[in-house]
Structure formats: C-alpha cells, structure tokens
PDB file of N, CA, C and O in Angstrom, chain B, residues numbered from 101:
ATOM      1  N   UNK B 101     123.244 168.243 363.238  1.00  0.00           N
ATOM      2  CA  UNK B 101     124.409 167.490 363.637  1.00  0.00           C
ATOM      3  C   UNK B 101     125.540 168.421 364.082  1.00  0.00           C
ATOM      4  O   UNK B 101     126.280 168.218 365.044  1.00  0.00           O
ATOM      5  N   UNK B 102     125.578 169.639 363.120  1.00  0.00           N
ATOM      6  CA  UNK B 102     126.735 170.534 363.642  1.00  0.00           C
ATOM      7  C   UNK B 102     126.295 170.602 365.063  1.00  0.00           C
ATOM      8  O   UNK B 102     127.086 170.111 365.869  1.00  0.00           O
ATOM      9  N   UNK B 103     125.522 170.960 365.394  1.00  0.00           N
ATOM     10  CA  UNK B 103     124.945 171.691 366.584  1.00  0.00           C
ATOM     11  C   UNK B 103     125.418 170.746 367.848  1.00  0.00           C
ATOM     12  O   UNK B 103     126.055 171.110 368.837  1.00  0.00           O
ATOM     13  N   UNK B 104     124.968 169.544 367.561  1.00  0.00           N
ATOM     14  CA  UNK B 104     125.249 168.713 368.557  1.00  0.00           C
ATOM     15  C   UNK B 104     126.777 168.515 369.117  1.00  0.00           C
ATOM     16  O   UNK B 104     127.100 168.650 370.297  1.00  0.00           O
ATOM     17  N   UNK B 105     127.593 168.193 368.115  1.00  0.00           N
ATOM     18  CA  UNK B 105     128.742 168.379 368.364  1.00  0.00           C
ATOM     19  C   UNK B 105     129.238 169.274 368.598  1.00  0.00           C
ATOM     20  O   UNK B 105     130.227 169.014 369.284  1.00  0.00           O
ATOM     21  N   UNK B 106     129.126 170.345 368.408  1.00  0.00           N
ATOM     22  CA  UNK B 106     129.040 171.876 369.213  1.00  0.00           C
ATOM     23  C   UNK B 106     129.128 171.790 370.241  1.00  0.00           C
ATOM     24  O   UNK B 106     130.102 172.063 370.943  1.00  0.00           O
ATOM     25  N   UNK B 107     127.646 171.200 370.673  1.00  0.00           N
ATOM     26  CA  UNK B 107     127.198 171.593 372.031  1.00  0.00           C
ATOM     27  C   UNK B 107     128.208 170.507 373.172  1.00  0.00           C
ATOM     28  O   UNK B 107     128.345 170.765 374.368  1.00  0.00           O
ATOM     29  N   UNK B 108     128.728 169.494 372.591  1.00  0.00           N
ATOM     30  CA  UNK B 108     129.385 168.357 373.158  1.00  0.00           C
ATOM     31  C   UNK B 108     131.009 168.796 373.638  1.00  0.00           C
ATOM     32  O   UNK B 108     131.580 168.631 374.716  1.00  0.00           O
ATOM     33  N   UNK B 109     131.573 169.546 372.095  1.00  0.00           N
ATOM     34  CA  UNK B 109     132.219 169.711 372.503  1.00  0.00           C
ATOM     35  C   UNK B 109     132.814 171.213 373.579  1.00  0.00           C
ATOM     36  O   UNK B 109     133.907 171.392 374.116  1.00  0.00           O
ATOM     37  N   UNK B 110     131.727 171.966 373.568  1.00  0.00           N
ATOM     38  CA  UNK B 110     131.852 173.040 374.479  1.00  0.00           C
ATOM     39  C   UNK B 110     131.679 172.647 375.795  1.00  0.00           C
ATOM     40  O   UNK B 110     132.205 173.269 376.719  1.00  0.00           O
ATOM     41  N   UNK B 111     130.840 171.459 375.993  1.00  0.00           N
ATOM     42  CA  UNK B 111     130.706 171.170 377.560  1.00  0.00           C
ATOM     43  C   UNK B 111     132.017 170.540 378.194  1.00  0.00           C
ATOM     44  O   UNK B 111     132.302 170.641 379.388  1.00  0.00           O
ATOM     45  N   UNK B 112     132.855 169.812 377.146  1.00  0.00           N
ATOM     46  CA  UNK B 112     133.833 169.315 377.626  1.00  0.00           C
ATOM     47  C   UNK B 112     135.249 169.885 377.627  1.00  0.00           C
ATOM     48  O   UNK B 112     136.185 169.432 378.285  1.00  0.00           O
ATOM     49  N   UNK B 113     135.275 170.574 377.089  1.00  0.00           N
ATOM     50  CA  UNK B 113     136.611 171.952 377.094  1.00  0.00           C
ATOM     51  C   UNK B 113     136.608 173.099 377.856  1.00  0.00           C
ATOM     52  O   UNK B 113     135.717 173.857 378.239  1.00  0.00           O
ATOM     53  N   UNK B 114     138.234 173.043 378.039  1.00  0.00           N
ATOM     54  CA  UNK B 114     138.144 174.485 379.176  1.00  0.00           C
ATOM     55  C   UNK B 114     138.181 176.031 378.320  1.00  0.00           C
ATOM     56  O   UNK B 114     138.406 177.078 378.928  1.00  0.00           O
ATOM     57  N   UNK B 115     137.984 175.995 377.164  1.00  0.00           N
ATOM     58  CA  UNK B 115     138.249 176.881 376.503  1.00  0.00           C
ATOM     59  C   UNK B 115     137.102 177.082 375.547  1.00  0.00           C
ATOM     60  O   UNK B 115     137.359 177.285 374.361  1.00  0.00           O
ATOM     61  N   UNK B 116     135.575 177.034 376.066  1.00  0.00           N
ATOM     62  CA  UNK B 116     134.833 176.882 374.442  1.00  0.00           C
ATOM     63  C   UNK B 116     134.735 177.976 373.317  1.00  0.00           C
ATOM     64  O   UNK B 116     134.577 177.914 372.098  1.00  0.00           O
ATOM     65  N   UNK B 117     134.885 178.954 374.175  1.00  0.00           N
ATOM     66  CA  UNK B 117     135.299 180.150 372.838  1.00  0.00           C
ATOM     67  C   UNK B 117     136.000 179.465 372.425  1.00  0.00           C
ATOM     68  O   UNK B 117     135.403 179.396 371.351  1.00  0.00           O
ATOM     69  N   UNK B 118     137.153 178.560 372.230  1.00  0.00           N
ATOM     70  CA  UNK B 118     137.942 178.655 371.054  1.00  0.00           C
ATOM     71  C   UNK B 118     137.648 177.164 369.746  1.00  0.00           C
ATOM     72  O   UNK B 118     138.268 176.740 368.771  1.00  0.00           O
ATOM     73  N   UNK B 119     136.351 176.790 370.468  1.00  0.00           N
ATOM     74  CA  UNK B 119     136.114 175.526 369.236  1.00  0.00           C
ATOM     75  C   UNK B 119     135.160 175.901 368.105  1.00  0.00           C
ATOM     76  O   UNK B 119     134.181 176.626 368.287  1.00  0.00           O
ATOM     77  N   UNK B 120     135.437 175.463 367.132  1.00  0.00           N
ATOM     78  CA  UNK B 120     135.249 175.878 366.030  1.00  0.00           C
ATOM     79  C   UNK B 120     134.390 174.497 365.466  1.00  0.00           C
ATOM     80  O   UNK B 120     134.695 173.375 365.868  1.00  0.00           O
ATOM     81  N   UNK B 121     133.060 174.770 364.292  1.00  0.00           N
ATOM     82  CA  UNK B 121     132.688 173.410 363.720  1.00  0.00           C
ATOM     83  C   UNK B 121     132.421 173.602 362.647  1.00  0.00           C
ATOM     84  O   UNK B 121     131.624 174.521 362.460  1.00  0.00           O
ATOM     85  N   UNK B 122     132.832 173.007 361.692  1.00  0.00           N
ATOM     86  CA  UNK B 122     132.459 173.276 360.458  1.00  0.00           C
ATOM     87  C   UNK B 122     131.452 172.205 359.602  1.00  0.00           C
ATOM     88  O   UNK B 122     131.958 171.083 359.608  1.00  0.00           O
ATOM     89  N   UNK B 123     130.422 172.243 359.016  1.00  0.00           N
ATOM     90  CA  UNK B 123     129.693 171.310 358.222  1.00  0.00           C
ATOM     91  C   UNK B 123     129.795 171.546 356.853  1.00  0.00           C
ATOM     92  O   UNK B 123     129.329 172.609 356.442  1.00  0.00           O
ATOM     93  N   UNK B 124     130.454 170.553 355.836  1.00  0.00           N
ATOM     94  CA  UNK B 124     129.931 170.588 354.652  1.00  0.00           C
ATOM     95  C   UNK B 124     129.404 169.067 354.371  1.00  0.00           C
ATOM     96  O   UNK B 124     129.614 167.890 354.663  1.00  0.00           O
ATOM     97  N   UNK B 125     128.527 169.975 353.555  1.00  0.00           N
ATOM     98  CA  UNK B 125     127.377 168.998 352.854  1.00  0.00           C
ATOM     99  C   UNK B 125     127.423 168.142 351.655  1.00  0.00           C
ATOM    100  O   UNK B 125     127.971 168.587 350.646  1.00  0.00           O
ATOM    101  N   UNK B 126     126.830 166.783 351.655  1.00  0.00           N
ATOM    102  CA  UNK B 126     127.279 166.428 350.088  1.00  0.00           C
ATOM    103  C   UNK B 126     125.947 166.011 349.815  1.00  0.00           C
ATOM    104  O   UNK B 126     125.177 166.620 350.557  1.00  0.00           O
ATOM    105  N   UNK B 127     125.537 165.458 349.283  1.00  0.00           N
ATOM    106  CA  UNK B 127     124.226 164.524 348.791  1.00  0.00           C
ATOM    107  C   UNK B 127     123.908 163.630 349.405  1.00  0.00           C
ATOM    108  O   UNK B 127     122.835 163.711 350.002  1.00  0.00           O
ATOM    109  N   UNK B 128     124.387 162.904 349.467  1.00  0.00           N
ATOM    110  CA  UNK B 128     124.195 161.480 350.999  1.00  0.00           C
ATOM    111  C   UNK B 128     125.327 161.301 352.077  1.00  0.00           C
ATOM    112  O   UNK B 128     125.346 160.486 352.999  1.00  0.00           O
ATOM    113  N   UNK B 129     126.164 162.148 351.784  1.00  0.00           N
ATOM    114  CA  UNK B 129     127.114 162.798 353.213  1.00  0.00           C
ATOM    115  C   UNK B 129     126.902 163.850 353.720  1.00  0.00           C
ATOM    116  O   UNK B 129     126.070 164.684 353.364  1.00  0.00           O
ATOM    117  N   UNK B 130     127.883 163.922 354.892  1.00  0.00           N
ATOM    118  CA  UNK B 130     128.158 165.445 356.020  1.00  0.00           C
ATOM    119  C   UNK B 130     129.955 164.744 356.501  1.00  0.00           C
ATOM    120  O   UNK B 130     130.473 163.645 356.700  1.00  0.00           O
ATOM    121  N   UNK B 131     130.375 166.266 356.499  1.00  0.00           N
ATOM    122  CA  UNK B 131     131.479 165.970 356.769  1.00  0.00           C
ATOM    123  C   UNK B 131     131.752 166.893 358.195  1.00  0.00           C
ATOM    124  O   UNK B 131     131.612 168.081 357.905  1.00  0.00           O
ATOM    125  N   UNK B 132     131.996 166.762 359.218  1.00  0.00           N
ATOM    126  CA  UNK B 132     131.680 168.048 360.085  1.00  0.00           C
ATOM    127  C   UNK B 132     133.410 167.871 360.611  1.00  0.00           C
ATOM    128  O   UNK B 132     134.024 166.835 360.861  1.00  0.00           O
ATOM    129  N   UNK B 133     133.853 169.239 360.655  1.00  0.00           N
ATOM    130  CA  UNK B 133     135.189 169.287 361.559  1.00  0.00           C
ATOM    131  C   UNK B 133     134.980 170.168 362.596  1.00  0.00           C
ATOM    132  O   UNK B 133     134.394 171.250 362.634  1.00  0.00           O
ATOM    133  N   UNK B 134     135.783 169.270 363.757  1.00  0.00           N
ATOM    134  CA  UNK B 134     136.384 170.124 364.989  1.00  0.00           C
ATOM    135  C   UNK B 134     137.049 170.641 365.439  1.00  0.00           C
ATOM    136  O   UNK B 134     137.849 169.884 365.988  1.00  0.00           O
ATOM    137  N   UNK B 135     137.345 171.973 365.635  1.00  0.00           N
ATOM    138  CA  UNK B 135     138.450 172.605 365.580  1.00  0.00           C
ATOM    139  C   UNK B 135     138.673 172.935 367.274  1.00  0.00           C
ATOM    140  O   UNK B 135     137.897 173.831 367.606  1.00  0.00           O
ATOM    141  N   UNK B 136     139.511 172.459 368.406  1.00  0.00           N
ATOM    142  CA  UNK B 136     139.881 173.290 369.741  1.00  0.00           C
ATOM    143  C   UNK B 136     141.096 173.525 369.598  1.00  0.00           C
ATOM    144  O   UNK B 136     141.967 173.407 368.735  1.00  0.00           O
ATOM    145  N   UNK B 137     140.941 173.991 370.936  1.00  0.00           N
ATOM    146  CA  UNK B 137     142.236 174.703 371.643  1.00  0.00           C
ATOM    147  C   UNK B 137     143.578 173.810 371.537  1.00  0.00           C
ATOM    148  O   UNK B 137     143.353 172.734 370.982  1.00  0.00           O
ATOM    149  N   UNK B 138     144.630 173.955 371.849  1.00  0.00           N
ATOM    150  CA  UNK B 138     145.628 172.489 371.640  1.00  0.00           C
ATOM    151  C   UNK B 138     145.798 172.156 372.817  1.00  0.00           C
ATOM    152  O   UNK B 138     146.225 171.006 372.913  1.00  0.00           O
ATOM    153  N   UNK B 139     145.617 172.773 373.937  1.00  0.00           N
ATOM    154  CA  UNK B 139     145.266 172.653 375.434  1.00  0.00           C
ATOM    155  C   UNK B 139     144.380 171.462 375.591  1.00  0.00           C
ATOM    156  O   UNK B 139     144.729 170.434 376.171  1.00  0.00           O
ATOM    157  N   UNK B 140     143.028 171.691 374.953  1.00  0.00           N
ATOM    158  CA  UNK B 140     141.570 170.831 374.990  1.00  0.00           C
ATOM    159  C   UNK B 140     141.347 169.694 374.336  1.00  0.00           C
ATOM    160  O   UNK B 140     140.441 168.909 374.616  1.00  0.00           O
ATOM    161  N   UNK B 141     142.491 169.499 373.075  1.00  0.00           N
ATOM    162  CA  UNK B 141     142.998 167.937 372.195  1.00  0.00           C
ATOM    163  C   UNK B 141     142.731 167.102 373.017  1.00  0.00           C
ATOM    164  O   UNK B 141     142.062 166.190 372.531  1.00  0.00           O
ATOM    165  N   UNK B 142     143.072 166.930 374.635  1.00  0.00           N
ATOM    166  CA  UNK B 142     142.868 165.501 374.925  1.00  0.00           C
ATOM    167  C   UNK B 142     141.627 165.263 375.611  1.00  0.00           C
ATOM    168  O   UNK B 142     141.292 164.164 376.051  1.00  0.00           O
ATOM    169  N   UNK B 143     140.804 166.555 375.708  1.00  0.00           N
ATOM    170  CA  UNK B 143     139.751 166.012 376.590  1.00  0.00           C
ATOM    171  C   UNK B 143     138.649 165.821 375.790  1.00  0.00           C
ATOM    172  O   UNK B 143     137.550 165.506 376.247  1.00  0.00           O
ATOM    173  N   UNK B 144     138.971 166.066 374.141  1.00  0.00           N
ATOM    174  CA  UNK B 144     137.851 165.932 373.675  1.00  0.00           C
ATOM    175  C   UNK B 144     138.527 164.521 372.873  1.00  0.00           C
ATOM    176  O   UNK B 144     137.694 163.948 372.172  1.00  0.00           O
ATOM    177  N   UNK B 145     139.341 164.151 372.879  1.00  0.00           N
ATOM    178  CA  UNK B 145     140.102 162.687 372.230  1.00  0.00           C
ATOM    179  C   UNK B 145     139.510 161.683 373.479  1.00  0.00           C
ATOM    180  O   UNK B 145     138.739 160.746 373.270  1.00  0.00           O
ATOM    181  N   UNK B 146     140.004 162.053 374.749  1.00  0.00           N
ATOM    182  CA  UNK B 146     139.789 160.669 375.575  1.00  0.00           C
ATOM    183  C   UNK B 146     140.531 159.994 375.926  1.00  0.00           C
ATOM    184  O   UNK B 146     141.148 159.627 374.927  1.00  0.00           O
ATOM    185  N   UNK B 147     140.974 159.477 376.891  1.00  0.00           N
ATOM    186  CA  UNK B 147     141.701 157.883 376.854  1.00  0.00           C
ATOM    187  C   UNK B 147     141.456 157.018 375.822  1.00  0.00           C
ATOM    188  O   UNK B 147     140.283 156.699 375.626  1.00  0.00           O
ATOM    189  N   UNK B 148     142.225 156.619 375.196  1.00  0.00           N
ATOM    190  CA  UNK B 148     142.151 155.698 373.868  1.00  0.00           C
ATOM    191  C   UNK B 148     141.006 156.274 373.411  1.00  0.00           C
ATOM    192  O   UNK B 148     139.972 155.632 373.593  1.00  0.00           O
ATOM    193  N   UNK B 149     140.913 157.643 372.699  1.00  0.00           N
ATOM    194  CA  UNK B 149     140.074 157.679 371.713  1.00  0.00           C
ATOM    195  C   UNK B 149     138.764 158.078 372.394  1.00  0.00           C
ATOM    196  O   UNK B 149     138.340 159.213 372.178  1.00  0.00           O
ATOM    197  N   UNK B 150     137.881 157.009 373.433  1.00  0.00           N
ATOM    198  CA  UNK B 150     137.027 157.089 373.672  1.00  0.00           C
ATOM    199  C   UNK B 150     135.632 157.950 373.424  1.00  0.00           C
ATOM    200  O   UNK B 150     134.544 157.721 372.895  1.00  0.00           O
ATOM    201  N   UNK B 151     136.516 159.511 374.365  1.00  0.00           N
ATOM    202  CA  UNK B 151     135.142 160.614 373.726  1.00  0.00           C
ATOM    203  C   UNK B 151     134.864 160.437 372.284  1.00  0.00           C
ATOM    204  O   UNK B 151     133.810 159.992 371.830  1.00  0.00           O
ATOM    205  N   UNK B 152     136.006 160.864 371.522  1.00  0.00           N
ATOM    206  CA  UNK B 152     136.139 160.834 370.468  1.00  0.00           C
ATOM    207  C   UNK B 152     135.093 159.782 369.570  1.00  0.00           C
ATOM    208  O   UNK B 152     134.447 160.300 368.659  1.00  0.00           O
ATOM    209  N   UNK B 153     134.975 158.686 369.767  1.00  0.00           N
ATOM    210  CA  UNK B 153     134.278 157.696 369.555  1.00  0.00           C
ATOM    211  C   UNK B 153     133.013 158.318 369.855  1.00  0.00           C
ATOM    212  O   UNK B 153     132.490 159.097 369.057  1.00  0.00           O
ATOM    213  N   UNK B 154     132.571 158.063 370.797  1.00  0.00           N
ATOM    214  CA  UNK B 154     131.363 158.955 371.574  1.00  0.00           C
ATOM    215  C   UNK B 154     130.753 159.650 370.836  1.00  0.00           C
ATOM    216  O   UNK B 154     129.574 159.505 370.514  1.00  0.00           O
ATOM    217  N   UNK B 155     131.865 160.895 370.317  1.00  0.00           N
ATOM    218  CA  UNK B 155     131.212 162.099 369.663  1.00  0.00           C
ATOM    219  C   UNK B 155     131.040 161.542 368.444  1.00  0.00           C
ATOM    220  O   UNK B 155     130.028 162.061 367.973  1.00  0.00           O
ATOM    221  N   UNK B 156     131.721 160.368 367.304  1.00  0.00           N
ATOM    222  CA  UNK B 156     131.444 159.923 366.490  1.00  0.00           C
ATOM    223  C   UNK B 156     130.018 159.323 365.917  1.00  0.00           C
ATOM    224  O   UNK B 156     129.460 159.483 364.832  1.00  0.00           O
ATOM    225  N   UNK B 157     129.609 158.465 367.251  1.00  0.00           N
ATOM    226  CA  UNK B 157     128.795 157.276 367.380  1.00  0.00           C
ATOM    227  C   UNK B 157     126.951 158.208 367.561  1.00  0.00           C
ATOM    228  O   UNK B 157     125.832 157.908 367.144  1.00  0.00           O
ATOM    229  N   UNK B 158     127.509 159.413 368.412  1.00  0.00           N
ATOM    230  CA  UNK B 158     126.105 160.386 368.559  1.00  0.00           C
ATOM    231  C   UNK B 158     125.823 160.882 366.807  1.00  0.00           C
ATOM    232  O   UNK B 158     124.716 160.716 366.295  1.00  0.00           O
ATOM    233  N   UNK B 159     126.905 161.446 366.096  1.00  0.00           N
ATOM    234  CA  UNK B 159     126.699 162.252 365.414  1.00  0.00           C
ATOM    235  C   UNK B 159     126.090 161.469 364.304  1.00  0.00           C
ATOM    236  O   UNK B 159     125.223 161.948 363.575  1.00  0.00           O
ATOM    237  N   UNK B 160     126.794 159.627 364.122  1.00  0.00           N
ATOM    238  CA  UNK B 160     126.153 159.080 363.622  1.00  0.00           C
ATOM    239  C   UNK B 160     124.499 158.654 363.503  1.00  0.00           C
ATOM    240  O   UNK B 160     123.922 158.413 362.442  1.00  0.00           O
ATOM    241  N   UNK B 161     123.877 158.622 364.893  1.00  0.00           N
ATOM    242  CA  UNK B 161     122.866 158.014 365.148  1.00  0.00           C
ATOM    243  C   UNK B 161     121.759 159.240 364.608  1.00  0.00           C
ATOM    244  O   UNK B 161     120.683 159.011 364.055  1.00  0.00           O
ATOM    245  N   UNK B 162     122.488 160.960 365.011  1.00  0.00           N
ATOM    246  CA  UNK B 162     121.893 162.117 364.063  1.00  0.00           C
ATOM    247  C   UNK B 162     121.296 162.042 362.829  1.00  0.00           C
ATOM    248  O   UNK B 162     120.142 162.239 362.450  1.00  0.00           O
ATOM    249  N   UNK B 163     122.852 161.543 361.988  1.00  0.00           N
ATOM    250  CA  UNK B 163     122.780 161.385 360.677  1.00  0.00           C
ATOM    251  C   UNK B 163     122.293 160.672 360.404  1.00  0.00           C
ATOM    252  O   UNK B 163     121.911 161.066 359.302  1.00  0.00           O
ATOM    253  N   UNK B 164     121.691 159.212 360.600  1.00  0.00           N
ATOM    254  CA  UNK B 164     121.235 158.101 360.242  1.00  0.00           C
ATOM    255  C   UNK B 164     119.565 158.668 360.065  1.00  0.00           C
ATOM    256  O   UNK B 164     118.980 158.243 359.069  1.00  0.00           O
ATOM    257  N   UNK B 165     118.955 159.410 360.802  1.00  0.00           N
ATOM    258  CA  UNK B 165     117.608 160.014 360.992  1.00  0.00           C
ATOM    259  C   UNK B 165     117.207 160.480 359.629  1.00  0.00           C
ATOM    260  O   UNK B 165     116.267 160.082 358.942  1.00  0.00           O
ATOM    261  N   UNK B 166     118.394 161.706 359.283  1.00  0.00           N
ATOM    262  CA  UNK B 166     118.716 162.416 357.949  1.00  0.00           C
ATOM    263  C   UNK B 166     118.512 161.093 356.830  1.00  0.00           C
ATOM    264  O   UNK B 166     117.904 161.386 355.800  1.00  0.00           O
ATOM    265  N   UNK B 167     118.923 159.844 356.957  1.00  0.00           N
ATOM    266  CA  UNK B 167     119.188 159.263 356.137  1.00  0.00           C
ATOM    267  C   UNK B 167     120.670 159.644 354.958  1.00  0.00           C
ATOM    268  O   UNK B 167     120.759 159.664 353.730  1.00  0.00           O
ATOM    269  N   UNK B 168     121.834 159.951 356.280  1.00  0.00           N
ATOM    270  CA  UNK B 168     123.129 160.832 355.553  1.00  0.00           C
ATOM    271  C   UNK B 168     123.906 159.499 356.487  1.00  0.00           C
ATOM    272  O   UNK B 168     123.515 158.740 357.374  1.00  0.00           O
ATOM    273  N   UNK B 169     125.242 159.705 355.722  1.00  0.00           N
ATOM    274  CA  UNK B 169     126.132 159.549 356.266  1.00  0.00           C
ATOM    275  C   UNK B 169     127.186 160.351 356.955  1.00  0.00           C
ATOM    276  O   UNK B 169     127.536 161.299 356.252  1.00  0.00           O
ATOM    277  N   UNK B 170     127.951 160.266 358.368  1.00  0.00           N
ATOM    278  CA  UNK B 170     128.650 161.282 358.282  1.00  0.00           C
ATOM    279  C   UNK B 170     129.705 161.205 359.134  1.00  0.00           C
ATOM    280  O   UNK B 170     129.637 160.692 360.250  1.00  0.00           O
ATOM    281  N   UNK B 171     130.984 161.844 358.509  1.00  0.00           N
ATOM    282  CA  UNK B 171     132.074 161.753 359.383  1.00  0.00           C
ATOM    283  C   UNK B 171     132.852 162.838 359.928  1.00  0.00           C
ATOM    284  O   UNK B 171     133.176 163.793 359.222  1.00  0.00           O
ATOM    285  N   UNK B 172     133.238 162.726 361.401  1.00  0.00           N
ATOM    286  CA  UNK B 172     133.318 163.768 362.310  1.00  0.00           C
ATOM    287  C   UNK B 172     135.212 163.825 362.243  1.00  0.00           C
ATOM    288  O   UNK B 172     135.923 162.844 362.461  1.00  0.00           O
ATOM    289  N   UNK B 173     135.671 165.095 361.922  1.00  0.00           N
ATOM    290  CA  UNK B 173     137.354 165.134 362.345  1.00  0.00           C
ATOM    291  C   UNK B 173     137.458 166.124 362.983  1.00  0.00           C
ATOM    292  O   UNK B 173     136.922 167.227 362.883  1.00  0.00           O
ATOM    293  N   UNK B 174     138.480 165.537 363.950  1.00  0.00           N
ATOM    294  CA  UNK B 174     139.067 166.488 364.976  1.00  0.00           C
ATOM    295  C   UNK B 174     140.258 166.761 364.417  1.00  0.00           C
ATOM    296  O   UNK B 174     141.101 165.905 364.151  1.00  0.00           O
ATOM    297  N   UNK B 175     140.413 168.392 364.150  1.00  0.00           N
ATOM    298  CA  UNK B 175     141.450 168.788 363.467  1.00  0.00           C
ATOM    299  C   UNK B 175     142.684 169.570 364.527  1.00  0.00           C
ATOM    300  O   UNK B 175     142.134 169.854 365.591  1.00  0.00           O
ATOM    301  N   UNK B 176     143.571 169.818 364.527  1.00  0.00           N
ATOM    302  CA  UNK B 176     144.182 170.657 365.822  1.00  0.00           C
ATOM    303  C   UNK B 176     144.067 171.955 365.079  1.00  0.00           C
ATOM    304  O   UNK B 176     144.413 173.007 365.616  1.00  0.00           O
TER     305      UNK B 176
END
C-alpha cells in the first residue's frame, strides 16, 4: 500500500524528491502518511478533494485484499 501511494503520488507532483510516505502498522490497521512539497498540496488534494479521495479509495481497495483497514493523511 505504501508503495502505491508512492508511486501515485510521485506521478502527480512537480517535485517527487520531496514526498515522503510513511506506514505504520497495527493489527487490523495501516495508517500511511503523505508528506509533499507545499508547492504540490494542491495537486495531490484536487479540486474539492477529489485526487485525494482517489488516492484514498485505491489504497483502500489495497487494504481490503490484506484484509486491513486503512487510512491515508496528507500531512503538509
């Protein structure tokens, strides 16, 4: 799941050296954070949210495989 969102959010930023992802693990969770540029905040947010959603809704369908739950934050 890290990976994916990784890979999502590097395609969509002008800066991917600077995004960062972090995964911690729980027992029947994942908590993954996103860290960009403050430049790249809106292209990985979206118009209303949208990507954002997007990147939510993938990472979910990941986790659901796992049989995890998991929630994605975009941190600045």
């Amino acid at each position: 799941m890290r990976d994916l969102v990784e890979l999502i959010a590097k395609s969509l930023v002008d800066n991917p050296e600077m995004v960062e992802v972090k995964q911690i693990e729980g027992e029947k969770s994942v908590i993954i954070e996103l860290r960009v540029a403050p430049d790249d905040m809106g292209k990985v947010i979206g118009k209303q949210g949208k990507i954002a959603k997007s990147i939510r809704v993938l990472a979910k369908a990941a986790a659901a495989k796992e049989g995890k739950r998991v929630v994605v934050e975009i941190i600045r």
